[in-house]
C-alpha positions in Angstrom: -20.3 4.6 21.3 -17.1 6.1 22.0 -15.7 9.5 20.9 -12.4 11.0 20.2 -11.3 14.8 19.1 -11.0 14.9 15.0 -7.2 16.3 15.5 -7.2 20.2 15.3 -11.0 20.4 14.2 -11.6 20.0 18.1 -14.8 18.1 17.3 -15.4 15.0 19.2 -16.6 12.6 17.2 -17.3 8.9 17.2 -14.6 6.0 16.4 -17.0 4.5 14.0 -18.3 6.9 10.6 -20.8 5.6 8.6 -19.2 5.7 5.1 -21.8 6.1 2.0 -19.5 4.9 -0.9 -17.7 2.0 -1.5 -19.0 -1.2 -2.9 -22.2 -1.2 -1.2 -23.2 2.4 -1.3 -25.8 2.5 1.5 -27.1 -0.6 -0.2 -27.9 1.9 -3.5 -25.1 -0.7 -5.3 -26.7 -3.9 -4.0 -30.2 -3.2 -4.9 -31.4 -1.6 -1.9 -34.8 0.8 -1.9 -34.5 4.9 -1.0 -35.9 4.3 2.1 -33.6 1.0 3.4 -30.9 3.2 3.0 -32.3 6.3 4.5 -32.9 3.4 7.6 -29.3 2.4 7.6 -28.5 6.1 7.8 -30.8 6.9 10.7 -29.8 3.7 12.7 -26.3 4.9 12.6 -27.1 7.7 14.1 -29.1 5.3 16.9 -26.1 3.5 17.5 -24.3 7.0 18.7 -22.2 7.6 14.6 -22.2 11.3 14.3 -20.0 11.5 11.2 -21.9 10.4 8.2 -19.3 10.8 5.0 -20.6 10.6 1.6 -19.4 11.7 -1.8 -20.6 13.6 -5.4 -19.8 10.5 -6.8 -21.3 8.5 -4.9 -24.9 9.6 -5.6 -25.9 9.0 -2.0 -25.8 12.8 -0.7 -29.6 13.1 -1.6 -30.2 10.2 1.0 -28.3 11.6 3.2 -30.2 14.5 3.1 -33.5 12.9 3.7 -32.5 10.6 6.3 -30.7 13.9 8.8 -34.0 15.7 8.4 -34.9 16.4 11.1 -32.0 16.0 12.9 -30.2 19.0 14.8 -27.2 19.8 12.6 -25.2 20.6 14.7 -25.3 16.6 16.2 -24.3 15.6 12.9 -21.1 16.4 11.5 -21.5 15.7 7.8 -18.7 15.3 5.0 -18.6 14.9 1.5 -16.4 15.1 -1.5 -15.2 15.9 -4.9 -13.4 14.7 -7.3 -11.0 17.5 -8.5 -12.1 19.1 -11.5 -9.6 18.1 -14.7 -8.0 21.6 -15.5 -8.7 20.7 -19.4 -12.1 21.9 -18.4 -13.4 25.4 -19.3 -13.7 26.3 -15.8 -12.2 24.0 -13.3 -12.5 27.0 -10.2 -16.1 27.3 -10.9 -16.6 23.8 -11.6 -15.3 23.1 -7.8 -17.3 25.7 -6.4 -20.9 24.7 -7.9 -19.5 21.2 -6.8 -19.9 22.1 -3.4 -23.3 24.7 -4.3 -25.1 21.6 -5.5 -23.8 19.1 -2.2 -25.1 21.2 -0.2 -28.8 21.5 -2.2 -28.4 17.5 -2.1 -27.4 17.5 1.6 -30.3 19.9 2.7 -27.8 22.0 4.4 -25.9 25.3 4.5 -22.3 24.0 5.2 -20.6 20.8 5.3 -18.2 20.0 8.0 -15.6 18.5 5.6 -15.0 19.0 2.3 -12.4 16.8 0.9 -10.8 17.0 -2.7 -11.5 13.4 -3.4 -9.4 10.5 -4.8 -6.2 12.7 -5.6 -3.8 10.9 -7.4 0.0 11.7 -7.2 0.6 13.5 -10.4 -2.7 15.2 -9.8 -1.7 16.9 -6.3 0.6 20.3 -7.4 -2.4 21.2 -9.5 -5.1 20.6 -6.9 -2.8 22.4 -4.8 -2.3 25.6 -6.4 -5.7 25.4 -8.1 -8.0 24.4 -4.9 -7.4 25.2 -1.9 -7.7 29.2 -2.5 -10.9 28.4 -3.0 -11.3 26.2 -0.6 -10.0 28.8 2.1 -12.4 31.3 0.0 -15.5 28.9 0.6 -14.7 28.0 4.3 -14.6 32.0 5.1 -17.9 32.2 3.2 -19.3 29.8 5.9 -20.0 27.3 3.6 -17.4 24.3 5.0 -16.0 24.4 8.2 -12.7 21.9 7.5 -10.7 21.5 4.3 -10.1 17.8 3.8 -8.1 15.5 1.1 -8.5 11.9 0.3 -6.4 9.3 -1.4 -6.6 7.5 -4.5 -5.8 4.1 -2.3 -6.5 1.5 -4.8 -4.0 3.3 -7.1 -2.0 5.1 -4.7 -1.7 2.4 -1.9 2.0 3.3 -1.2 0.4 6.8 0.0 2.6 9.2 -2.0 0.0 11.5 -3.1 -0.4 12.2 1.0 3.1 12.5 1.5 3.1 15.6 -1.3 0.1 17.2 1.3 2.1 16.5 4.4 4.4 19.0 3.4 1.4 21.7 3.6 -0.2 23.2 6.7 -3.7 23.6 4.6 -5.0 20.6 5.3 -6.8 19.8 8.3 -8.6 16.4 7.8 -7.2 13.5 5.7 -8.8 10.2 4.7 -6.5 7.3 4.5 -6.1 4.1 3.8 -4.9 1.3 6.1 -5.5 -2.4 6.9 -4.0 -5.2 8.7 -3.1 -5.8 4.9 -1.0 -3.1 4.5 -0.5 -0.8 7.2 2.2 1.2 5.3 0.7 4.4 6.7 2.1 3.8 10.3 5.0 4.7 9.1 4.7 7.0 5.7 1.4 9.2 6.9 0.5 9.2 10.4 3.8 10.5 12.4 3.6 13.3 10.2 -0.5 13.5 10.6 -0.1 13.5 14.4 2.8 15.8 14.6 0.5 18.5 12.5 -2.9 17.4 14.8 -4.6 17.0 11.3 -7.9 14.8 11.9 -7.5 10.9 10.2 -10.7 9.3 9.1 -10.0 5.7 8.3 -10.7 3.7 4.6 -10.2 0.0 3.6 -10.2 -1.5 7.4 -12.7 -4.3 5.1 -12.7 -4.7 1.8 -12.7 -7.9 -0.6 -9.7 -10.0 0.7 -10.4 -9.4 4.5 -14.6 -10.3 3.9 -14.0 -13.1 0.8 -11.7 -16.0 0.9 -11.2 -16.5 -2.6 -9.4 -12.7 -3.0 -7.5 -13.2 -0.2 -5.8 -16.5 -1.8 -5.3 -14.3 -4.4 -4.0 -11.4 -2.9 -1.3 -13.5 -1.1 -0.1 -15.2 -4.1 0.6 -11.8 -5.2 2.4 -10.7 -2.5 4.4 -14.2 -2.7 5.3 -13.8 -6.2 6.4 -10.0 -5.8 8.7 -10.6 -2.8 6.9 -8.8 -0.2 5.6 -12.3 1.5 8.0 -15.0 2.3 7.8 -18.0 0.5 6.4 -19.8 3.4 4.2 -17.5 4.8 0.4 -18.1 4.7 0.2 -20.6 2.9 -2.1 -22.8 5.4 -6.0 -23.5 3.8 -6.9 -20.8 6.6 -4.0 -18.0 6.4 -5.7 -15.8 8.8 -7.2 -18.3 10.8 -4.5 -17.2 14.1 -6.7 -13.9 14.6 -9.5 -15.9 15.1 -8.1 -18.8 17.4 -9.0 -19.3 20.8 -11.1 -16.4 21.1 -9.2 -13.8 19.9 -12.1 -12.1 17.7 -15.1 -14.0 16.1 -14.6 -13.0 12.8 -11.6 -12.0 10.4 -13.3 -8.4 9.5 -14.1 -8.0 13.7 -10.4 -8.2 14.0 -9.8 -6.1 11.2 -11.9 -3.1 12.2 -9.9 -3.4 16.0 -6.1 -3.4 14.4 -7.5 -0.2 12.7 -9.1 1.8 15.4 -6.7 1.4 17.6 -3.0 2.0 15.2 -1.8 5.8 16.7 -3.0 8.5 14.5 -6.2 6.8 13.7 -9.8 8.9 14.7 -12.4 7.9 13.1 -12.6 4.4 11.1 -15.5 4.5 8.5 -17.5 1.3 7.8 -20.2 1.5 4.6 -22.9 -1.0 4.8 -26.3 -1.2 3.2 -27.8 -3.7 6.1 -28.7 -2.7 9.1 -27.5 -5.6 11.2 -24.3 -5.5 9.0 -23.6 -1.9 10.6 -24.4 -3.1 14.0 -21.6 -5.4 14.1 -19.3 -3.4 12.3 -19.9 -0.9 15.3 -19.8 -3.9 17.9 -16.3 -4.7 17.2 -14.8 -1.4 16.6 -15.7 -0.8 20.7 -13.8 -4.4 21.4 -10.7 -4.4 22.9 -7.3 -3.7 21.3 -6.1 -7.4 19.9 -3.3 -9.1 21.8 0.2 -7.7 21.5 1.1 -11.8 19.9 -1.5 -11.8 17.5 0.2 -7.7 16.1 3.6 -8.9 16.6 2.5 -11.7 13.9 0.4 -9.1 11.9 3.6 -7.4 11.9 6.0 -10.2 11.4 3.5 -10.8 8.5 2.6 -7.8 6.5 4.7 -4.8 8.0 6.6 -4.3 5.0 3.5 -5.0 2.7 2.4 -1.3 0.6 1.8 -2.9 -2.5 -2.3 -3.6 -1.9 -5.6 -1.8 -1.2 -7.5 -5.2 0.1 -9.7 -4.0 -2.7 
């Protein structure tokens, strides 16, 4: 494994984070047993991950729990989420504070590393603002999180203006955001202004559907046809993508996805979510591969640098 420092965290942690949401879940979405997924967790941390991020929502913080017992905490640096608390309810402060109270009984732990107002959309963020993070600050001097985080809503939000509002704050000091070779609208929208601040970047999205299943990814380009932001032309071969796996640049279309994504400037930590075990082995297998060549990003470029239209969801 290799590590990197989580921008002004200071922690060094490892390119690849084992992500417990998404469509899979830890397998939890697919069918999996308790334990599988506890195994998935545990060989993770095998294989050198030492960020594990999971989520409320998610309803994996429980096995995440099980699997790190045992486990020195301070090896592990653990982050999980919540979705901000609608201020129609009777008490949205409280609400995000037993949030976190009940995480933590979940997790097993005393503190998480990260706690991240999850999945804030645009017109959402001045609220969550001036609502939250007091009691964010509040709960990080109480010992109870160590780093105040925020995540996008990507699949709604995939033109990153909800992080743009939180660039203009200093409160912030991990972010989750979205990228793929698909759209990698953040080099240019989120991450000079991530690096200039030294906030920490953990990575969403590097796979989803259209990069893993060819029948969404036909889709996805006749979208991006029909809406301008793909010539004409432009992929329209029975194999689109089939140049980033020619002569030997990567085996696989998602191999060569995870390795555009670790290595774009202002990325840390790029979070794969898996239920299998050998799945997560060669999700981690290609993220330590080389950078691809500079022809095959010039193409990606060439392709889909002006593409910020699509999650890859």
């Amino acid at each position: 494994m290799e590590y990197t420092t989580l921008g002004r965290t200071g922690w060094r942690v490892s390119i690849a984070g084992l992500g417990c949401g998404g469509p899979s879940r830890l397998g939890q979405a697919t069918g999996k047993s308790e334990q599988e997924s506890i195994t998935v967790v545990r060989r993770a941390l095998d294989l050198g991950i030492n960020l594990i991020d999971t989520a409320e929502v998610y309803g994996t913080e429980a096995i995440v729990g099980k699997a790190l017992a045992g486990v020195s905490r301070d090896q592990v640096i653990v982050a999980t989420k919540k979705l901000p608390p609608s201020p129609e309810q009777a008490d949205p402060v409280g609400e995000l504070r037993r949030g976190l109270e009940q995480s933590l009984r979940r997790l097993q732990t005393d503190y998480v590393d990260i706690y991240f107002l999850h999945g804030v959309r645009p017109a959402q963020y001045e609220y969550a603002y001036k609502t939250y993070v007091p009691v964010l600050l509040r709960l990080r001097e109480e010992g109870k999180l160590r780093a105040v985080g925020i995540t996008e809503a990507f699949i709604y939000d995939p033109q990153h203006r909800m992080l743009q509002q939180a660039l203009t704050a200093n409160c912030w000091d991990v972010m989750m955001v979205g990228l793929s070779l698909l759209n990698p609208s953040a080099r240019t929208r989120v991450f000079p202004q991530t690096q200039q601040q030294n906030i920490g970047v953990l990575g969403m999205f590097a796979v989803r559907r259209a990069l893993s299943q060819p029948a969404h990814l036909k889709a996805l380009l006749d979208g991006l046809r029909n809406n301008g932001q793909l010539a004409p032309d432009a992929c329209q071969e029975e194999d689109p993508l089939g140049f980033l796996t020619a002569s030997g640049v990567a085996a696989s279309i998602p191999e060569a996805a995870y390795r555009f994504c670790h290595y774009e400037p202002g990325m840390h930590t790029v979070l794969t979510g898996t239920g299998n075990v050998a799945h997560l082995q060669e999700n981690v297998a290609a993220l330590l591969k080389p950078p691809l060549p500079p022809a095959v990003l010039q193409r990606l470029e060439q392709l889909f640098g002006r593409v910020d239209s699509v999650s890859g969801n």
